[in-house]
N, CA, C and O of each residue as an XYZ file, in Angstrom:
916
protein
N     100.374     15.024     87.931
C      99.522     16.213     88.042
C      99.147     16.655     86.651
O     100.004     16.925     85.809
N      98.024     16.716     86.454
C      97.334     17.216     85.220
C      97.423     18.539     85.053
O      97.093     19.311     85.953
N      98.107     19.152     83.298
C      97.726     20.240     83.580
C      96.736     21.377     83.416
O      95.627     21.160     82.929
N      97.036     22.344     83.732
C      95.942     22.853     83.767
C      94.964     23.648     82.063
O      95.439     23.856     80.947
N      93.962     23.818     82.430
C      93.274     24.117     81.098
C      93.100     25.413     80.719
O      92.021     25.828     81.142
N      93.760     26.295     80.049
C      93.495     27.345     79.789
C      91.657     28.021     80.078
O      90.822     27.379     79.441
N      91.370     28.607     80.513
C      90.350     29.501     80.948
C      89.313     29.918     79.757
O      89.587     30.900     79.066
N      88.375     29.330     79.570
C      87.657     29.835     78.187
C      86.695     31.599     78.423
O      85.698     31.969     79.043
N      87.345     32.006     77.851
C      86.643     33.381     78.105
C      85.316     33.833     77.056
O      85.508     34.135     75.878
N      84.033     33.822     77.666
C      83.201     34.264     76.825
C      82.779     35.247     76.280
O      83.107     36.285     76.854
N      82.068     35.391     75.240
C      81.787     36.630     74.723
C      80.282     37.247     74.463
O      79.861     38.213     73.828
N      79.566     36.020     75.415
C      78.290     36.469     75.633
C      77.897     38.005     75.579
O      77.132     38.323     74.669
N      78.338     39.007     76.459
C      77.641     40.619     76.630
C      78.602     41.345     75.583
O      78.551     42.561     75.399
N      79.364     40.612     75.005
C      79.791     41.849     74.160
C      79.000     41.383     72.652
O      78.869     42.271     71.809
N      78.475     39.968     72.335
C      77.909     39.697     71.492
C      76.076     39.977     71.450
O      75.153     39.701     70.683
N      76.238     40.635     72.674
C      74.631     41.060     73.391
C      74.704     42.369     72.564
O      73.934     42.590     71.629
N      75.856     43.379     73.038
C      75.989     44.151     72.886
C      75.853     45.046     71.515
O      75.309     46.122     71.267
N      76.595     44.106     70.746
C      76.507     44.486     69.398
C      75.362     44.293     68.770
O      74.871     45.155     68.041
N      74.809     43.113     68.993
C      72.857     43.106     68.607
C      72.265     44.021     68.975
O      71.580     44.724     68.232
N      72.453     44.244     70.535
C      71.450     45.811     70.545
C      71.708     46.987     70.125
O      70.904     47.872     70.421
N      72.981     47.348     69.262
C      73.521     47.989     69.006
C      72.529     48.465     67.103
O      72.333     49.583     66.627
N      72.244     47.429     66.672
C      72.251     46.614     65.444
C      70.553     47.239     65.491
O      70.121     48.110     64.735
N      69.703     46.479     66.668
C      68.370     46.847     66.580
C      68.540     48.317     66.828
O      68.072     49.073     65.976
N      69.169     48.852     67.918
C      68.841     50.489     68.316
C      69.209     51.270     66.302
O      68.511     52.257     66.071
N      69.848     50.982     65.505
C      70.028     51.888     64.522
C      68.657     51.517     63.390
O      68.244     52.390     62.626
N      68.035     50.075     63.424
C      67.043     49.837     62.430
C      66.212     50.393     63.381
O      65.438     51.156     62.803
N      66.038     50.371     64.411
C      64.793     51.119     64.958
C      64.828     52.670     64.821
O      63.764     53.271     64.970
N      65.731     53.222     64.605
C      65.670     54.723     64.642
C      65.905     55.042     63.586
O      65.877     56.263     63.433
N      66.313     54.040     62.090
C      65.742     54.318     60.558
C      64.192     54.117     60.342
O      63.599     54.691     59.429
N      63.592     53.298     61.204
C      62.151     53.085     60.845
C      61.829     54.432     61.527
O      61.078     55.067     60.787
N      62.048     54.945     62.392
C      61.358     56.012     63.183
C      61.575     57.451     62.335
O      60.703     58.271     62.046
N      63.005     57.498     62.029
C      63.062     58.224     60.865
C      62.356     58.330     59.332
O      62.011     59.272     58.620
N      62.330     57.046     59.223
C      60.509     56.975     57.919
C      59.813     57.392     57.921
O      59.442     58.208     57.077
N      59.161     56.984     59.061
C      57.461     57.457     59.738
C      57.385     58.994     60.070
O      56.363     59.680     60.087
N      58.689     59.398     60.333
C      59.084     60.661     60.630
C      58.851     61.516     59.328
O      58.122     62.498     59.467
N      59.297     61.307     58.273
C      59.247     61.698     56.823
C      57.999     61.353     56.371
O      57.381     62.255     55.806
N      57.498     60.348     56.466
C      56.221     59.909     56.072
C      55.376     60.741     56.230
O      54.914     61.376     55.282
N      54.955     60.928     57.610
C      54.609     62.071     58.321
C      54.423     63.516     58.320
O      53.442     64.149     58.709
N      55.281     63.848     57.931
C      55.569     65.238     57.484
C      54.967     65.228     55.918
O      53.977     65.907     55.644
N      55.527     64.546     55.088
C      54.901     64.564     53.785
C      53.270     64.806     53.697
O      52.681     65.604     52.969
N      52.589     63.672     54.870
C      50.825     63.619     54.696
C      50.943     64.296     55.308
O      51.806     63.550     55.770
N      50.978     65.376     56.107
C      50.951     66.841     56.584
C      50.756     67.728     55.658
O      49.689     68.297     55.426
N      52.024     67.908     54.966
C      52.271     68.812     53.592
C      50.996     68.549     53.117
O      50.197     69.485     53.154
N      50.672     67.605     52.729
C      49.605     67.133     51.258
C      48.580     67.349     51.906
O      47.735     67.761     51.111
N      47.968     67.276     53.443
C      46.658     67.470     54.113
C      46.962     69.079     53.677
O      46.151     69.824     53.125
N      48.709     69.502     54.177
C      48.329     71.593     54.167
C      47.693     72.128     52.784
O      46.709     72.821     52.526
N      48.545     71.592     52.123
C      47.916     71.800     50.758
C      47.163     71.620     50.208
O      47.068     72.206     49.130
N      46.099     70.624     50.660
C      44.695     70.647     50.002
C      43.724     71.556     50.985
O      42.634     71.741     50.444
N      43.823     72.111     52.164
C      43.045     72.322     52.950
C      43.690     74.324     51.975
O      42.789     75.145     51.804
N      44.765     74.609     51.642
C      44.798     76.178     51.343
C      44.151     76.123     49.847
O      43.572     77.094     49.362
N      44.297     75.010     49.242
C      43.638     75.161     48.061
C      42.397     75.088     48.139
O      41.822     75.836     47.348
N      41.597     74.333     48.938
C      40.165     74.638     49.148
C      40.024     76.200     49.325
O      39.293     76.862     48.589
N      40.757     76.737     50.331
C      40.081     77.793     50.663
C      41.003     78.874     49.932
O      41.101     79.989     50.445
N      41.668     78.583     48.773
C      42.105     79.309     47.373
C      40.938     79.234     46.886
O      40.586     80.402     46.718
N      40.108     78.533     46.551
C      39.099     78.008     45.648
C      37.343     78.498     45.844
O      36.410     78.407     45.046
N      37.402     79.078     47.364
C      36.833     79.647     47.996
C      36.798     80.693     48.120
O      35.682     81.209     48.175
N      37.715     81.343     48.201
C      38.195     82.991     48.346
C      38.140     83.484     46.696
O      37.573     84.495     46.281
N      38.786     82.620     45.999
C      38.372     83.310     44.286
C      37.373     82.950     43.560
O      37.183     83.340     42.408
N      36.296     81.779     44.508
C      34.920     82.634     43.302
C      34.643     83.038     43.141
O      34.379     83.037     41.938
N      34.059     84.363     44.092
C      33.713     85.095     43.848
C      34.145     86.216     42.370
O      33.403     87.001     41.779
N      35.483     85.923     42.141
C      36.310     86.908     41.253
C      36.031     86.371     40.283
O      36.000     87.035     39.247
N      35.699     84.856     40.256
C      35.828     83.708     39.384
C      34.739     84.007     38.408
O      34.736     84.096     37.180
N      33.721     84.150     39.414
C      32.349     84.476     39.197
C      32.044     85.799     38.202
O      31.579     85.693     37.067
N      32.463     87.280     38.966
C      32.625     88.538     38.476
C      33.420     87.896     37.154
O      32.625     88.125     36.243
N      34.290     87.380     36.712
C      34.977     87.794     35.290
C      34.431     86.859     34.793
O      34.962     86.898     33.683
N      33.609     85.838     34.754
C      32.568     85.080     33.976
C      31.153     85.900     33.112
O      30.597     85.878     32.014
N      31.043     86.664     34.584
C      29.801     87.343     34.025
C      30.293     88.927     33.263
O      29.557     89.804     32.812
N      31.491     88.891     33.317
C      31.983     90.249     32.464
C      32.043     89.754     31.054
O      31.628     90.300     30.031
N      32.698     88.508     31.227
C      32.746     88.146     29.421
C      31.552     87.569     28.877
O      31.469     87.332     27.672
N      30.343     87.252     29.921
C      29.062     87.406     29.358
C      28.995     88.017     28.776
O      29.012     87.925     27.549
N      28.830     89.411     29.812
C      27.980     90.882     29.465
C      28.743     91.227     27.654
O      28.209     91.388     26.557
N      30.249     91.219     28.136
C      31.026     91.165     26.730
C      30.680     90.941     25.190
O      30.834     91.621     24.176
N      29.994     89.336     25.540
C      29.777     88.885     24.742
C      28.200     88.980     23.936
O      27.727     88.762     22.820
N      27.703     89.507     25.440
C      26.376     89.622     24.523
C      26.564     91.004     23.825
O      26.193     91.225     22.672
N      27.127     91.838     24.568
C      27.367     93.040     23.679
C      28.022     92.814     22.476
O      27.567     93.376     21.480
N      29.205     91.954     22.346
C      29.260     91.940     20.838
C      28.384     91.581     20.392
O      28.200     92.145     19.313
N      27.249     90.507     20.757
C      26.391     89.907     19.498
C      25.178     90.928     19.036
O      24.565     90.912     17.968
N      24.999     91.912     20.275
C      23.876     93.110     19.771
C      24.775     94.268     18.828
O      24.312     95.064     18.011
N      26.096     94.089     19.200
C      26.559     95.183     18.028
C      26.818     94.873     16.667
O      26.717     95.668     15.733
N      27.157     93.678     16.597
C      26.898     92.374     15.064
C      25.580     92.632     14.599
O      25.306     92.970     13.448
N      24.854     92.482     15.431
C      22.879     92.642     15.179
C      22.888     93.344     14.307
O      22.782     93.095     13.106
N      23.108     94.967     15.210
C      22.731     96.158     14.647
C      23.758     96.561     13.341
O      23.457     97.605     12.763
N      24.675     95.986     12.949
C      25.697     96.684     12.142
C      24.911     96.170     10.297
O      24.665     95.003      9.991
N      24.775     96.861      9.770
C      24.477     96.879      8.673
C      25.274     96.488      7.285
O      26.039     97.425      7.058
N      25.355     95.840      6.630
C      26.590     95.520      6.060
C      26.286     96.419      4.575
O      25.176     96.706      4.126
N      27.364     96.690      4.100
C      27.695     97.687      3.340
C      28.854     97.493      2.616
O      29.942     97.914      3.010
N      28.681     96.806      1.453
C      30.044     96.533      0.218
C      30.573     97.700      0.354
O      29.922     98.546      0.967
N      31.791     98.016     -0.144
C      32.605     99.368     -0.633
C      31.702    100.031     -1.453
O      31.508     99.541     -2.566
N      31.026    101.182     -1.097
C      30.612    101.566     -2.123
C      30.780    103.576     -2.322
O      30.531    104.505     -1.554
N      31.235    103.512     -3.529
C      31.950    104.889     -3.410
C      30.415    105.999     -3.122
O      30.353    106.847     -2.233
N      29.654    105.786     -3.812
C      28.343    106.477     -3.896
C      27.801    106.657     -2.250
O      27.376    107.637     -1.638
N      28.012    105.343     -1.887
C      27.673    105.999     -0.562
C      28.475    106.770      0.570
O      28.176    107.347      1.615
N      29.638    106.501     -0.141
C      31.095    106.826      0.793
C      30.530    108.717      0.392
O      30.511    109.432      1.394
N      30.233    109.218     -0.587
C      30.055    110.408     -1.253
C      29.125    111.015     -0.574
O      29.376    112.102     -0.054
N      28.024    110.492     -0.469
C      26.916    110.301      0.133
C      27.407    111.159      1.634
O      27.541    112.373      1.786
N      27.559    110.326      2.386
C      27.917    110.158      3.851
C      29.045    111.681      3.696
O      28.665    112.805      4.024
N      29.809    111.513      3.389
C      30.857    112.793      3.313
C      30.103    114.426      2.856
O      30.208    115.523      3.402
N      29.624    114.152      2.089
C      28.876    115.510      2.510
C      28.096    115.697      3.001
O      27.904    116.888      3.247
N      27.199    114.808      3.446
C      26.263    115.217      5.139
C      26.743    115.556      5.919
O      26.238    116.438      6.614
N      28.015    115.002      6.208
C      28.977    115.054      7.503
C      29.301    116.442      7.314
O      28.864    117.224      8.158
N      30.162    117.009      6.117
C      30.487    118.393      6.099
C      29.088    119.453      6.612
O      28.824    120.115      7.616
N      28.578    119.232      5.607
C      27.025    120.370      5.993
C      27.021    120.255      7.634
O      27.469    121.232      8.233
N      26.615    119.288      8.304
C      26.080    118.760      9.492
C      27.211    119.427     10.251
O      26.996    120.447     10.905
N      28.218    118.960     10.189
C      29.523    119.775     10.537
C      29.638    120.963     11.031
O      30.102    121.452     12.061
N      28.991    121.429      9.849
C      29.184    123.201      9.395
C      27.723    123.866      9.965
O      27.537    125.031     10.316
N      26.833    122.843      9.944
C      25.559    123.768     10.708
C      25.185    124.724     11.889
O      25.589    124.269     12.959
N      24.649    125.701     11.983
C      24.089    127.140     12.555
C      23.906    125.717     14.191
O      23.519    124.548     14.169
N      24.282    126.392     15.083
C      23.563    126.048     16.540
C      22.288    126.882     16.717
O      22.080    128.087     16.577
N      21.490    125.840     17.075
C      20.003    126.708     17.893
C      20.012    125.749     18.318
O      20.465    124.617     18.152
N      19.176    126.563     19.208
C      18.348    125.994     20.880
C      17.339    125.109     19.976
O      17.089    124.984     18.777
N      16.773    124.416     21.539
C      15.697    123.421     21.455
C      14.382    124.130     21.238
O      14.473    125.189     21.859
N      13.351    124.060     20.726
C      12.085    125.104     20.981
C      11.527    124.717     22.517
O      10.829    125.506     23.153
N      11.873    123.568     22.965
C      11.291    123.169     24.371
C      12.120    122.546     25.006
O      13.278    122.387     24.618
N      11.480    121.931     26.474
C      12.085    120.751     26.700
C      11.954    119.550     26.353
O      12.939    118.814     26.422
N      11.098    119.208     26.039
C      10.853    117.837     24.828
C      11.685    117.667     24.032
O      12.367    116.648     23.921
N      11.748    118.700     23.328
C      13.008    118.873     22.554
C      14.196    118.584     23.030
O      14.831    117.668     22.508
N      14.520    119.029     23.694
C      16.312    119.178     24.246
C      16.150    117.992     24.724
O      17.174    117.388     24.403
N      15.267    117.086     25.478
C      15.553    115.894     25.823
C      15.831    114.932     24.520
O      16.722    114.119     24.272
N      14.612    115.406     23.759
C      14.980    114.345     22.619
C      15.927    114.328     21.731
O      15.989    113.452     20.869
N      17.183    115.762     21.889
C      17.808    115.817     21.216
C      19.789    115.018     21.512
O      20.806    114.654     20.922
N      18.873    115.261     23.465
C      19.917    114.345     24.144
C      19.818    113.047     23.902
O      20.822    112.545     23.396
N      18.935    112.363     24.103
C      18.747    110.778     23.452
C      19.148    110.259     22.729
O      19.784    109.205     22.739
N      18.747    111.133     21.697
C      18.952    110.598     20.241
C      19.895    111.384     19.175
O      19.898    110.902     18.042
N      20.571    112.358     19.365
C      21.476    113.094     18.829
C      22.714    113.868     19.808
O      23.193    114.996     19.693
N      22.982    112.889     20.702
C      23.780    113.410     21.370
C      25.059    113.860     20.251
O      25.331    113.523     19.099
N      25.795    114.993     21.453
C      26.656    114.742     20.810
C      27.070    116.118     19.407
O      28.128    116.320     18.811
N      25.728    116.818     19.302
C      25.128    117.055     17.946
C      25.927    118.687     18.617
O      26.452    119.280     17.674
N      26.058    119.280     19.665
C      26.731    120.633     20.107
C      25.198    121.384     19.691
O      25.363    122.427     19.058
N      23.788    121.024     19.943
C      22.740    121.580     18.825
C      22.607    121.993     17.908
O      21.633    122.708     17.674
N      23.484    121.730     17.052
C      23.390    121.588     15.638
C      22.695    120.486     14.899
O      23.261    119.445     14.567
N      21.369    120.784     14.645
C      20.661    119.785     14.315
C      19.633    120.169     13.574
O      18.878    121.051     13.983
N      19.494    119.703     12.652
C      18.808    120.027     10.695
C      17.108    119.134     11.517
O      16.884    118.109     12.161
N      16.723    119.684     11.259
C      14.912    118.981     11.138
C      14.341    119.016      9.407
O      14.265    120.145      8.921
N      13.992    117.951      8.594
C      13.092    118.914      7.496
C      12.214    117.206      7.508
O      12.364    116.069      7.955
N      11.404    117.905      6.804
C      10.330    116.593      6.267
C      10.726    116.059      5.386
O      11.509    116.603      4.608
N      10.240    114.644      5.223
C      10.716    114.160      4.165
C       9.770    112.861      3.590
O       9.430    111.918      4.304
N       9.472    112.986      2.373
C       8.426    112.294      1.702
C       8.848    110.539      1.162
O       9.062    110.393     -0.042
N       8.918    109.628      1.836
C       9.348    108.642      1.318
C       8.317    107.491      0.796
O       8.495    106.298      0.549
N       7.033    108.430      0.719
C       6.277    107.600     -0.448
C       4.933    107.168     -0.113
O       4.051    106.699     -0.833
N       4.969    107.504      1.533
C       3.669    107.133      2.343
C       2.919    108.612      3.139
O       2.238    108.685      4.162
N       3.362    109.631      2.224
C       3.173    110.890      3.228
C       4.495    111.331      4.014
O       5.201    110.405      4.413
N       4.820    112.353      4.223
C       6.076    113.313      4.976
C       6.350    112.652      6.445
O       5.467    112.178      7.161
N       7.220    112.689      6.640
C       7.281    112.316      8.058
C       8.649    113.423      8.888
O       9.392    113.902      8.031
N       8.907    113.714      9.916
C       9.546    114.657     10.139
C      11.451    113.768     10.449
O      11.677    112.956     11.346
N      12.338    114.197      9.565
C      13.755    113.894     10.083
C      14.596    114.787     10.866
O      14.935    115.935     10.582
N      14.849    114.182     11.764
C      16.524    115.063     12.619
C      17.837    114.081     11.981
O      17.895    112.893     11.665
N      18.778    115.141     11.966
C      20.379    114.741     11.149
C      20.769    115.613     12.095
O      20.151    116.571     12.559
N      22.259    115.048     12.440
C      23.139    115.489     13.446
C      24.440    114.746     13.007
O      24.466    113.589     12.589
N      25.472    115.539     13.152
C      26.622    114.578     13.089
C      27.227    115.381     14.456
O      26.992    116.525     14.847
N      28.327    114.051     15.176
C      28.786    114.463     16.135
C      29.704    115.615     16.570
O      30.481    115.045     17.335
N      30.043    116.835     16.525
C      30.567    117.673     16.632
C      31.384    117.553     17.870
O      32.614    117.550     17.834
N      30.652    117.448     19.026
C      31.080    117.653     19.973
C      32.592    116.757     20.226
O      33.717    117.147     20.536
N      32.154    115.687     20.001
C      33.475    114.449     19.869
C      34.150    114.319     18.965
O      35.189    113.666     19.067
N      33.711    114.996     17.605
C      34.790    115.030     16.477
C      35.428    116.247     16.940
O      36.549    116.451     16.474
N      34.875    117.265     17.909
C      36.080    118.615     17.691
C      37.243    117.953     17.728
O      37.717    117.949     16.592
N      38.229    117.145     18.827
C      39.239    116.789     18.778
C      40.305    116.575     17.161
O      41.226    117.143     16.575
N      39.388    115.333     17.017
C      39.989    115.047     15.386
C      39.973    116.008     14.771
O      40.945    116.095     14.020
N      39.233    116.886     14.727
C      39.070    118.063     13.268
C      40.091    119.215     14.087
O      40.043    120.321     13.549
N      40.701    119.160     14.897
C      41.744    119.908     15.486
C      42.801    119.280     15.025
O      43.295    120.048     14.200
N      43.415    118.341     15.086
C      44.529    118.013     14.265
C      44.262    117.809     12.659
O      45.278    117.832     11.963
N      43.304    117.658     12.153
C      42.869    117.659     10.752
C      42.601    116.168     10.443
O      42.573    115.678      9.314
N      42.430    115.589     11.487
C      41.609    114.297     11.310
C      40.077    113.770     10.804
O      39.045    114.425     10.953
N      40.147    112.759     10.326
C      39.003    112.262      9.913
C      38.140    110.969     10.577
O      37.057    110.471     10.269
N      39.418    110.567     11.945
C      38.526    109.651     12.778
C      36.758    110.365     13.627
O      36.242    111.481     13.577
N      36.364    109.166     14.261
C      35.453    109.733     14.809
C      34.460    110.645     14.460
O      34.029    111.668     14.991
N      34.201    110.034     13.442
C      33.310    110.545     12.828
C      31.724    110.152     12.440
O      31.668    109.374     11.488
N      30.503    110.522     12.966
C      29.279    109.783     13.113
C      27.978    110.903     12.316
O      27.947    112.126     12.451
N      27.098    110.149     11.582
C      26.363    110.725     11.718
C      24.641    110.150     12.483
O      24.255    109.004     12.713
N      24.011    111.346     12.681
C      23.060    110.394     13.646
C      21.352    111.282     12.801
O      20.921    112.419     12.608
N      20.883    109.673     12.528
C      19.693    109.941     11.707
C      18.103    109.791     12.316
O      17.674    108.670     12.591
N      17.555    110.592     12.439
C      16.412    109.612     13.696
C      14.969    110.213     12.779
O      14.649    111.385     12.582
N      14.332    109.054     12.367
C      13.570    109.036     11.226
C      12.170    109.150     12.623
O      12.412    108.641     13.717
N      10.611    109.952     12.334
C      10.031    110.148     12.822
C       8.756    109.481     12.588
O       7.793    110.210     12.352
N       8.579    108.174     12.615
C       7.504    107.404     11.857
C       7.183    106.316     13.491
O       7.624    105.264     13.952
N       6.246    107.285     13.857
C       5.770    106.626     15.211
C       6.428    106.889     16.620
O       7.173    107.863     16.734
N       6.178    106.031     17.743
C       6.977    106.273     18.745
C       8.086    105.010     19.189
O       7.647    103.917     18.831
N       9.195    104.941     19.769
C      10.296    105.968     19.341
C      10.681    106.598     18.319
O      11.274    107.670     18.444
N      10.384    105.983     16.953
C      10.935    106.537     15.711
C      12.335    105.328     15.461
O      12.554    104.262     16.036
N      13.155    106.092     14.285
C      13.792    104.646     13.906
C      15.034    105.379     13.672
O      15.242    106.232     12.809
N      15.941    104.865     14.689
C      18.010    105.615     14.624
C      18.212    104.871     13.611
O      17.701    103.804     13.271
N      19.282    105.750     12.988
C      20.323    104.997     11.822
C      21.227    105.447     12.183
O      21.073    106.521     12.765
N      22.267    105.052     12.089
C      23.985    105.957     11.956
C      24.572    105.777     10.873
O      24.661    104.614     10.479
N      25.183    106.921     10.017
C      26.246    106.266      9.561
C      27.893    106.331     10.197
O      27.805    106.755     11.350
N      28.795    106.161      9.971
C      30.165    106.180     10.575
C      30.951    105.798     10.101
O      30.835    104.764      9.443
N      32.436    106.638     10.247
C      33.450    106.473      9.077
C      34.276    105.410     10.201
O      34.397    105.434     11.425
N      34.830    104.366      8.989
C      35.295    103.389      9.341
C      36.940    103.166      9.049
O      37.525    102.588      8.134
N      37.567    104.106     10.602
C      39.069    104.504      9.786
C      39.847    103.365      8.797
O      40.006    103.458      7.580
N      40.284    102.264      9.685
C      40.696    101.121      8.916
C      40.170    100.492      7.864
O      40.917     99.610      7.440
N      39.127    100.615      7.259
C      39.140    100.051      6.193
C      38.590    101.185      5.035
O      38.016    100.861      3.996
N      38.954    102.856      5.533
C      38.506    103.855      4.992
C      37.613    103.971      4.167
O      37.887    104.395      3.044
N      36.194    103.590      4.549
C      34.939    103.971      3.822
C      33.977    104.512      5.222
O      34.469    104.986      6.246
N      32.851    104.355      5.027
C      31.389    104.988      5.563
C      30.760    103.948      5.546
O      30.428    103.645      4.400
N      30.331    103.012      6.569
C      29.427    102.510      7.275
C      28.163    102.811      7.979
O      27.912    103.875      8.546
N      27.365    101.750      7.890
C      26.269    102.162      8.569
C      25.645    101.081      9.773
O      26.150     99.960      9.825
N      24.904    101.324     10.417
C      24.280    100.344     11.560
C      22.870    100.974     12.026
O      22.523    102.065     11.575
N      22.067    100.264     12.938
C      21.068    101.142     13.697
C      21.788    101.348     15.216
O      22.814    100.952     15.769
N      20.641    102.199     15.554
C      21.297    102.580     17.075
C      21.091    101.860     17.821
O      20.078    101.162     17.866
N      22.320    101.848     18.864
C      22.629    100.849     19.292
C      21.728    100.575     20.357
O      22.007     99.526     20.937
N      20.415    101.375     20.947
C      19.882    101.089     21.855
C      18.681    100.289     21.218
O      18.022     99.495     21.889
N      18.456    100.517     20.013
C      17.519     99.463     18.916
C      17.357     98.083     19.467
O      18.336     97.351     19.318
N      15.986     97.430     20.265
C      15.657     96.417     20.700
C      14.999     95.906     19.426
O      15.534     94.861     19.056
N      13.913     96.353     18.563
C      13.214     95.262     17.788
C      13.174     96.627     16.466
O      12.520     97.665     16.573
N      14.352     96.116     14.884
C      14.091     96.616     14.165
C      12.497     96.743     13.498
O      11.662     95.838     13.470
N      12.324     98.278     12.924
C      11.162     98.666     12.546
C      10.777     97.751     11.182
O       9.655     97.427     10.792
N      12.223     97.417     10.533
C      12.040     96.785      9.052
C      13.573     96.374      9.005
O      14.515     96.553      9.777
N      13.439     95.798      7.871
C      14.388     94.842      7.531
C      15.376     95.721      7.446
O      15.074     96.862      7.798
N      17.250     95.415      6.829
C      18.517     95.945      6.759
C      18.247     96.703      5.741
O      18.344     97.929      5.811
N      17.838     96.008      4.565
C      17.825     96.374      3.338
C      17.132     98.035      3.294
O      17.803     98.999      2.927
N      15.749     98.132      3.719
C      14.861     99.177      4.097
C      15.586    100.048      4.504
O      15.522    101.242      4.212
N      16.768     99.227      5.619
C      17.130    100.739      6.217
C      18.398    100.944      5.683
O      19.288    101.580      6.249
N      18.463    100.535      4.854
C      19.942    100.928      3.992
C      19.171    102.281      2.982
O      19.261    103.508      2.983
N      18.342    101.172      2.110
C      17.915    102.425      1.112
C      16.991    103.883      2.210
O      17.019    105.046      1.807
N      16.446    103.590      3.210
C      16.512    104.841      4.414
C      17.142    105.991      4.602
O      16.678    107.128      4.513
N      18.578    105.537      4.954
C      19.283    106.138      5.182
C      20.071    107.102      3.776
O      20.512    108.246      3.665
N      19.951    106.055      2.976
C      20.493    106.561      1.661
C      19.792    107.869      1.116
O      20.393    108.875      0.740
N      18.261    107.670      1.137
C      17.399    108.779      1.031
C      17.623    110.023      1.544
O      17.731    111.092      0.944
N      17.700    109.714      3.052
C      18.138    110.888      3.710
C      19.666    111.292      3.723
O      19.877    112.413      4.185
N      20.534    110.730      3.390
C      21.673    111.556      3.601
C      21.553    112.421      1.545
O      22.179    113.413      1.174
N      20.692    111.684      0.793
C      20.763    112.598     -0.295
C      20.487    113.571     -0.098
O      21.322    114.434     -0.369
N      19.431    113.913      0.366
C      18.127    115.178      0.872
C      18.804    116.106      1.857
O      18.351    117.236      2.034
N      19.936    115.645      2.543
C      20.427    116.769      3.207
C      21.462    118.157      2.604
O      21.870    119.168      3.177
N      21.606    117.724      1.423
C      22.263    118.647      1.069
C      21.603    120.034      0.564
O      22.134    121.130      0.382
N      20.366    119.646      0.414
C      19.405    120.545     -0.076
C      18.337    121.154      1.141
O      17.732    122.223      1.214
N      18.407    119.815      2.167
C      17.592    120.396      3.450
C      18.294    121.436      4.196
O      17.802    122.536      4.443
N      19.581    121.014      4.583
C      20.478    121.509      5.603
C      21.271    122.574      5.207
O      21.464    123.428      6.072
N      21.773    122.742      4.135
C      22.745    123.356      3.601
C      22.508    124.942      4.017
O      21.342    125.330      4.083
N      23.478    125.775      4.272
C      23.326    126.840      4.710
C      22.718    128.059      3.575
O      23.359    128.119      2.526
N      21.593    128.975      3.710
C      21.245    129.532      2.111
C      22.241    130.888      2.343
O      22.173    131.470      3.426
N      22.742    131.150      1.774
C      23.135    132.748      1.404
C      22.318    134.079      0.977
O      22.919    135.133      0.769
């Protein structure tokens, strides 16, 4: 009698088992990828779609502060225009300082009209109506000057005993509009400056002209304006 053969036991379903075991975890790391993947081109679609309409919502603002540092800028270049340049010069610093006092110190009267009072708003604001008229001969026949210095806006400073803010306003009468000058004390670098006014579209004459201009007239005021006793 032959004996018998031990029983071979297979391992087919448990070697099934573990393979599908094997695919079920790479399949649910790939699914987990695509999963992340996913979400990421989401993010990056959210984020370009709020930045568009970031980009949308602030032009307008974008826009407004473009055209502010225009406006800005052209205003500095018309106040460069108009500014007159003027070395240190003590004579005129002298000059300018006692117009300012007289002008300062001048009698208030009324306007004789309304022509007047308008034109005194225009062009001498500022003045509290204190404002000198005299003729003045600069070589071509008389022509009529107003001098004003600002009172109204220096009261402050001249209340603490200051010397900021300080303007004078010259409006020469040779045609229509006529021709602004200012002069103005220039705290920081403590002298007296000059410029035209600032609403000045097309000077009447050159810098120079209206340097020696102005120079004329702030001499003449001490003798025009000055109060008589």
């Amino acid at each position: 009698m032959w004996p018998r053969r031990p029983a071979r036991r297979f391992v087919f379903g448990k070697s099934f088992i573990l393979k599908g075991s094997m695919a079920k975890e790479t399949t649910g790391s790939w699914l987990s990828t695509i999963k992340w993947i996913a979400i990421l081109l989401t993010m990056m679609l959210l984020s370009a779609v709020l930045y568009k309409a970031y980009r949308v919502a602030s032009a307008p603002v974008r826009g407004v502060t473009s055209a502010a540092d225009a406006v800005k800028e052209q205003a500095d270049q018309i106040a460069n225009r108009l500014e007159v340049d003027i070395v240190k010069d003590k004579t005129f610093d002298q000059l300018a300082e006692t117009a300012f006092n007289i002008l300062n110190a001048y009698p208030v009267r009324k306007p004789v009209n309304i022509n007047e009072r308008l034109f005194w708003a225009q062009n001498l604001r500022s003045s509290n109506h204190q404002v000198c008229r005299f003729d003045y001969d600069f070589g071509t026949g008389s022509v009529p000057i107003y001098a004003a210095a600002n009172n109204e806006t220096y009261a402050t400073a001249k209340a603490v005993g200051s010397k900021e803010n300080r303007v004078i306003r010259v409006h020469v009468i040779t045609g229509s509009p006529g021709v602004g000058l200012r002069a103005y004390w220039d705290q920081t670098e403590a002298q007296w400056k000059m410029r035209w006014r600032r609403v000045t579209f097309n000077k009447s004459f050159n810098d120079e002209t209206a340097r020696m201009t102005l120079r004329k007239v702030l001499s003449a005021i001490p003798d025009q304006c000055s109060i008589k006793e």
